[in-house]
N, C-alpha and C positions, 0 to 999 in steps of 0.2 A: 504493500500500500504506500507504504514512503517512497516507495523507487518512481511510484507513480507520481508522486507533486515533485520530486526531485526530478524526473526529465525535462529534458530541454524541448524534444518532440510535444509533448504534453502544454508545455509554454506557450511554444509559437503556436499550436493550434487554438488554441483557446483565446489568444491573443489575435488570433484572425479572424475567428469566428466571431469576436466581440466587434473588432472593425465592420466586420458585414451586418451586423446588427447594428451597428452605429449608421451606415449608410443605409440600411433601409429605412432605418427610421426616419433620417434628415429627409428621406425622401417622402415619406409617406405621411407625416406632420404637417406639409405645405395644402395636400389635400385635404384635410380634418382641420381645420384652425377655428372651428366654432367647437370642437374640443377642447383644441391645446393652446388655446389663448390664453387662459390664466394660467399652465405650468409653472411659469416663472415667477409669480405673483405670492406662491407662500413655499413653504420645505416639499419635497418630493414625497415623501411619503403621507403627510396630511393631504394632496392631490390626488393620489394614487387612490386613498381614502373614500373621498368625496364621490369620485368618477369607477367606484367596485363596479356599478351596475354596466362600463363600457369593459370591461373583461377583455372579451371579443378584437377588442382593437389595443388593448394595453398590455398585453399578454409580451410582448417583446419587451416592454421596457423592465419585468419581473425578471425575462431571464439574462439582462442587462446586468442585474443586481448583482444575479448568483453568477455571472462570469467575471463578475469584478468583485465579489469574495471570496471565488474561488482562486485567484490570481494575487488578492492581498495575502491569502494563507499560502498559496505557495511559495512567493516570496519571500515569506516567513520563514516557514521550513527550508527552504535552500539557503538563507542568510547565516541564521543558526546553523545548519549542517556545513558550512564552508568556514564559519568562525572556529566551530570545536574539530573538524578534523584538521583544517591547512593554515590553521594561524602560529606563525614563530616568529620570534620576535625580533628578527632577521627580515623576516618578507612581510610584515607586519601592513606596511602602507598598501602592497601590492595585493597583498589578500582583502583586507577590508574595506579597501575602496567603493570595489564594484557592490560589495553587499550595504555599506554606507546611502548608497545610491538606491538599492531597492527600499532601504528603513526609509530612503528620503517617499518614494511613492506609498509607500505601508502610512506614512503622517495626513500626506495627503488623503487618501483614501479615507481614513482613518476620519477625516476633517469634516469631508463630503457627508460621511455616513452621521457624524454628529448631528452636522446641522440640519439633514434630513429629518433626524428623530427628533430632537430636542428645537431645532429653529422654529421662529417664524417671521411675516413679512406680513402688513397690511400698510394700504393708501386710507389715511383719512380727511376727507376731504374738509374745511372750516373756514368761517366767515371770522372777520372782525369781532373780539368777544366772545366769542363761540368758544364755550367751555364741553372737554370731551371727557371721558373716562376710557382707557384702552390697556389693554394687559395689566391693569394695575397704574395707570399714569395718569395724573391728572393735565390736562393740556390745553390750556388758551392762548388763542393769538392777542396779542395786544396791539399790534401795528404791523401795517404791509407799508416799505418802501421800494417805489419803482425808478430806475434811472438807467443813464447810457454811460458807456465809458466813453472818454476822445477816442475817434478813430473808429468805434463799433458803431453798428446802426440795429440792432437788436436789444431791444431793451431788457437789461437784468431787474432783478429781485432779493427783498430781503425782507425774513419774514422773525418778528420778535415776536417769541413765545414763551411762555410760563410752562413750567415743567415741574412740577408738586411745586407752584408754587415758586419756583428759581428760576430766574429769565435767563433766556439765552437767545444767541441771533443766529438764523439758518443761511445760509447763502447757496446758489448753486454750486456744488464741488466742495461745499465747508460746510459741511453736520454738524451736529452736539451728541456728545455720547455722554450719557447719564444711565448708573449702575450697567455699564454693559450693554444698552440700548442705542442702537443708533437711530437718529432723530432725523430728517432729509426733507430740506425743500423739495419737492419734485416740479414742482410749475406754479403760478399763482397767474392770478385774472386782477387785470387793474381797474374796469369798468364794476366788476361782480364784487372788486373786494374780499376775494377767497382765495385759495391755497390749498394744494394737496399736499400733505404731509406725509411720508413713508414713513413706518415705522417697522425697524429691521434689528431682529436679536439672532445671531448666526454664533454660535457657540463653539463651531468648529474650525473659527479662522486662526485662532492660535497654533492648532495644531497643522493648518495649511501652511503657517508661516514658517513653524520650524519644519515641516517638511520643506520648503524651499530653501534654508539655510544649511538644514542638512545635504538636499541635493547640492548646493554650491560646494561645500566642505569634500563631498565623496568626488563629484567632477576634478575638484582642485590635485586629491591625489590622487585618480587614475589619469591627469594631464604628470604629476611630476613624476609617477609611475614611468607613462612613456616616455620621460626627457630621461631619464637616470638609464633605462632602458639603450637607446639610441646611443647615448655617449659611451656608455658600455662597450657597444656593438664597433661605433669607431675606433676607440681603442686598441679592440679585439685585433679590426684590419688594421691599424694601422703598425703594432706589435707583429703582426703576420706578414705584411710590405717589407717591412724590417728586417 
């Protein structure tokens, strides 16, 4: 059973099979979008939820799941099985590199599946004064400001809101984040005097983050891997020229 997560045959297939499920679905999304128009809207698996009664047509993105936890545990098992048989403390950079680099896709992965279970994401749309109540937050706009910059002819937004209570300023590109909560202008209307405000709790971007710092760390030594490698190799000829 372990020889099976440990091949490499096993890898690429399931690694392909997941591309071709990714490509039919890019495909097949375009036609459905009175579907899959809000996918993006809250975490994957609260949508998944909502839309049980379309089976039928979601049934690909289920086994989407299972080829991307079947790919995060073998990763697994082969990072660990390559630490404890080939790691000395001699070839130490050249062995954990490349396994470095799968912990880096296991974080991410890892991140994804958080904010899936535990995220969420709502637009609330509010007028001037307009007090809400939403996951627990209490939120009033106090003032909408609208203006241009020199040089732009699109006019920007700024939206001052109360947050239990605590004011903070929203701008397009600049959030507030309060306990962990991301706060977001999304658009505002100048003639209406309202605002949509996203509200976005993603739990699993910390661990996206250190997956990408990890993946930098693991690329850094399978790049000085192959430079130590190469000069080696010069050497070698050039002691043999010799």
């Amino acid at each position: 059973m372990l020889r099976f997560f440990l091949s490499i045959k096993t890898y690429l297939w399931v690694t392909g099979i997941s591309i071709g499920v990714f490509v039919a679905g890019s495909l097949y999304i375009p036609r459905n979008l009175a579907l899959f128009s809000g996918i993006n809207d809250m975490p994957l698996l609260k949508w998944l939820l909502m839309n049980n009664s379309s089976l039928d047509r979601l049934f690909w993105i289920y086994i989407l799941i299972g080829l991307m936890a079947f790919l995060w545990i073998s990763s697994l098992i082969c990072s660990l099985d390559a630490i404890i048989k080939k790691a000395t403390w001699k070839g130490i950079v050249r062995v954990l590199s490349p396994q470095i680099l799968h912990l880096a896709i296991i974080f991410v992965l890892l991140g994804h599946g958080v904010s899936a279970v535990a995220g969420y994401k709502q637009d609330v749309p509010m007028k001037i004064k307009d007090s809400r109540e939403v996951k627990g937050f209490s939120m009033r706009i106090t003032d909408l400001e609208f203006f241009k910059n020199p040089g732009e002819n699109s006019t920007r937004w700024r939206v001052h809101i109360e947050i239990n209570n605590e004011p903070h300023l929203l701008e397009l590109g600049s959030p507030a984040f309060y306990n962990g909560v991301g706060f977001f202008a999304k658009s505002a209307q100048e003639k209406k005097q309202k605002a949509i405000i996203g509200v976005i709790y993603d739990p699993g971007v910390l661990w996206e983050i250190i997956g990408a710092l990890t993946f930098v760390i693991g690329a850094a030594g399978v790049f000085l891997t192959k430079v130590n490698e190469n000069s080696y190799l010069e050497v070698r000829k050039g002691e043999l020229h010799g």
